[in-house]
C-alpha positions as CSV (number, residue, x, y, z in Angstrom):
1,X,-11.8,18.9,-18.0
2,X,-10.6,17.1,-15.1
3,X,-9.8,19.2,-12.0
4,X,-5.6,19.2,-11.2
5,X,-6.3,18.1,-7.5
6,X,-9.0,15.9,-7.9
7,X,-7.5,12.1,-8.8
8,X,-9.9,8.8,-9.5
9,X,-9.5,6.4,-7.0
10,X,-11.2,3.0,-6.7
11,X,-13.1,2.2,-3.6
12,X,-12.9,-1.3,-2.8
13,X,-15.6,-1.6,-0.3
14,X,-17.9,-0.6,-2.9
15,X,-16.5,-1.4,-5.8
16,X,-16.6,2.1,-8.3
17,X,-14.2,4.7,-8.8
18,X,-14.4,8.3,-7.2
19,X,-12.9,11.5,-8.0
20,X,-11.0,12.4,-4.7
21,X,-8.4,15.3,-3.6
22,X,-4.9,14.4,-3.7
23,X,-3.2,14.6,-0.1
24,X,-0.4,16.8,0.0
25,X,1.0,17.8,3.4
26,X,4.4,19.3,4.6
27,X,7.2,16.8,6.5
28,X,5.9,18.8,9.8
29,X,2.2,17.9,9.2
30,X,3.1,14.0,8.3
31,X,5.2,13.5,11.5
32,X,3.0,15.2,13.8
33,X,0.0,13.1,12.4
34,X,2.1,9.6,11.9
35,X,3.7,7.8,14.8
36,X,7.9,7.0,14.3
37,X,7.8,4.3,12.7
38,X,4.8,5.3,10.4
39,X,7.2,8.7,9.5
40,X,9.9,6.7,9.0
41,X,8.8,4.0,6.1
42,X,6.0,6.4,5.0
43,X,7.4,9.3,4.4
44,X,11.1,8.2,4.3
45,X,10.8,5.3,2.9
46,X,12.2,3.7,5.5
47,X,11.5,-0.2,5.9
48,X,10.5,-2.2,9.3
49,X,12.4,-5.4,10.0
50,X,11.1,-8.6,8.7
51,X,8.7,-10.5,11.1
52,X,8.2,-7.3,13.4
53,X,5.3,-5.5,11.9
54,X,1.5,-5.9,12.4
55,X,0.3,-7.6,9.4
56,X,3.0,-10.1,8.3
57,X,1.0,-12.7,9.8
58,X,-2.5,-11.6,9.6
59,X,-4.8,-14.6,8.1
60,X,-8.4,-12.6,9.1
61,X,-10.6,-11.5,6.1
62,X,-10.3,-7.8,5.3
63,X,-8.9,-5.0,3.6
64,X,-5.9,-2.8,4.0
65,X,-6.0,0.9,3.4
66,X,-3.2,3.6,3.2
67,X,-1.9,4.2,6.9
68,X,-1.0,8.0,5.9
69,X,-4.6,8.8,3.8
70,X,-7.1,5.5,4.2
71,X,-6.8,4.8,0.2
72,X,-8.0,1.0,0.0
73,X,-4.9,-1.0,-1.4
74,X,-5.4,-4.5,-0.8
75,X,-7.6,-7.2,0.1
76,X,-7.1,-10.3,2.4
77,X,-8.2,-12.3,-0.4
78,X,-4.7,-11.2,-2.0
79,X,-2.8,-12.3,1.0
80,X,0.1,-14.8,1.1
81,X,2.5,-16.2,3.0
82,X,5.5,-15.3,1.2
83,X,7.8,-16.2,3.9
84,X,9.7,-12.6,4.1
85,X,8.5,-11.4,7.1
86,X,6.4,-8.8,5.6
87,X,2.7,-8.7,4.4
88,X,2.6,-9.9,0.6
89,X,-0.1,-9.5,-2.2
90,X,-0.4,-10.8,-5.0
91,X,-2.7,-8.0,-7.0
92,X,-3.6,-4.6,-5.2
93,X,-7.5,-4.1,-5.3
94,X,-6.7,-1.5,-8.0
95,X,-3.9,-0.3,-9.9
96,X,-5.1,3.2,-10.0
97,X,-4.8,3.5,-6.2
98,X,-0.9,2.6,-6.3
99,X,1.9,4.0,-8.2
100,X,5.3,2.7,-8.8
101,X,9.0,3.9,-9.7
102,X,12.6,2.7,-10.2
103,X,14.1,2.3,-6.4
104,X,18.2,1.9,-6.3
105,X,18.2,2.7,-3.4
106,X,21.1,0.2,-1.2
107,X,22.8,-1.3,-3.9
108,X,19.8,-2.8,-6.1
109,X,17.2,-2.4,-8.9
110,X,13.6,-2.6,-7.5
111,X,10.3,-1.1,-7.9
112,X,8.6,0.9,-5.3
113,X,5.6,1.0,-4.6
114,X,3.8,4.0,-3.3
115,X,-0.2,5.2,-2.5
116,X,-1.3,7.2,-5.4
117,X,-3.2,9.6,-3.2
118,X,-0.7,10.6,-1.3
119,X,2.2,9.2,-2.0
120,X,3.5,7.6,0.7
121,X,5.3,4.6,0.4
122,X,4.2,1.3,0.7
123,X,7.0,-1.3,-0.2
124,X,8.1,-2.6,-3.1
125,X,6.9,-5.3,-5.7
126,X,8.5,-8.2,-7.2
127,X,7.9,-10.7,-9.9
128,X,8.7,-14.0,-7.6
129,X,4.7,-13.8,-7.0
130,X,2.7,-16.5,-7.5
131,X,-0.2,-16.8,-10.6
132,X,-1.7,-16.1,-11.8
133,X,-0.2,-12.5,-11.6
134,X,3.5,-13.6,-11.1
135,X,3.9,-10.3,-8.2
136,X,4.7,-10.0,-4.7
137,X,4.1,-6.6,-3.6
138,X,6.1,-6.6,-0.6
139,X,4.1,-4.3,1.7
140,X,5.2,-2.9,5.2
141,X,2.5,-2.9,7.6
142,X,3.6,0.5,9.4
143,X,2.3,1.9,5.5
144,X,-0.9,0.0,6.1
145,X,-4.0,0.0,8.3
146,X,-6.1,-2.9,8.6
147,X,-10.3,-2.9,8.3
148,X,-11.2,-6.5,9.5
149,X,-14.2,-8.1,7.6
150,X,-14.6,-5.3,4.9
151,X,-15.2,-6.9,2.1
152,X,-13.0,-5.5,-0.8
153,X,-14.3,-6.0,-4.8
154,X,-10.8,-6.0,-6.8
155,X,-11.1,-3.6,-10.1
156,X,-10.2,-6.2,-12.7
């Protein structure tokens, strides 16, 4: 039987799956680890204006972990210009290391998408993607931290 804590996450940079503690922290602990903005879309779900984080424009090989927990999410080899303003995917490196649920949140219908580790959240994803997986998950880069040049095997 499967330990309550204990969650399977895929590791990207190795490409198998690992039992691993879910992160569970107060609102205290999360903003005195996280900087403001972090906090803010992270654990708020907050979102950072379009063109002003990090990543939107990042073209360099890699992968992108959780900012809050260092779950691997996505890899560079998902990457696309999506011409938002923030960084878009097309497939995350594993669908057991995200999670999703119904945002209507400012007047609309979306889907959120949040780490499945820990929860925090990540963006949101769309089906205006392009194939073969038809998504854009719409990713803010204060949610994300960025390994250049680790090379991430997608679960398929």
């Amino acid at each position: 039987m499967a330990h309550p804590d204990l969650i399977p996450i895929y590791h990207a940079d190795i490409g198998k799956m690992r039992d691993v503690k879910r992160i569970v922290r107060t609102d205290e602990e999360w903003e005195n680890i996280l900087n403001p903005i972090a906090y803010d879309v992270a654990r708020k779900g907050g979102t950072e204006p379009a063109f002003s984080g990090a990543y939107y424009a990042t073209k360099t090989p890699g992968l992108y972990r959780c900012g809050c927990c260092g779950t691997d999410l996505f890899s560079s080899v998902d990457k696309f210009d999506s011409g938002t303003g923030w960084p878009s995917f097309s497939n995350p490196v594993s669908l057991r290391n995200i999670k999703s649920r119904q945002d209507l949140s400012h007047g609309m219908n979306r889907v959120e998408v949040l780490c499945a580790c820990c929860d925090a959240h990540l963006g949101h994803v769309f089906d205006d993607g392009p194939p073969p997986s038809g998504l854009r998950y719409c990713m803010n880069s204060a949610s994300l931290l960025f390994f250049p040049g680790v090379i991430a095997i997608r679960q398929e």
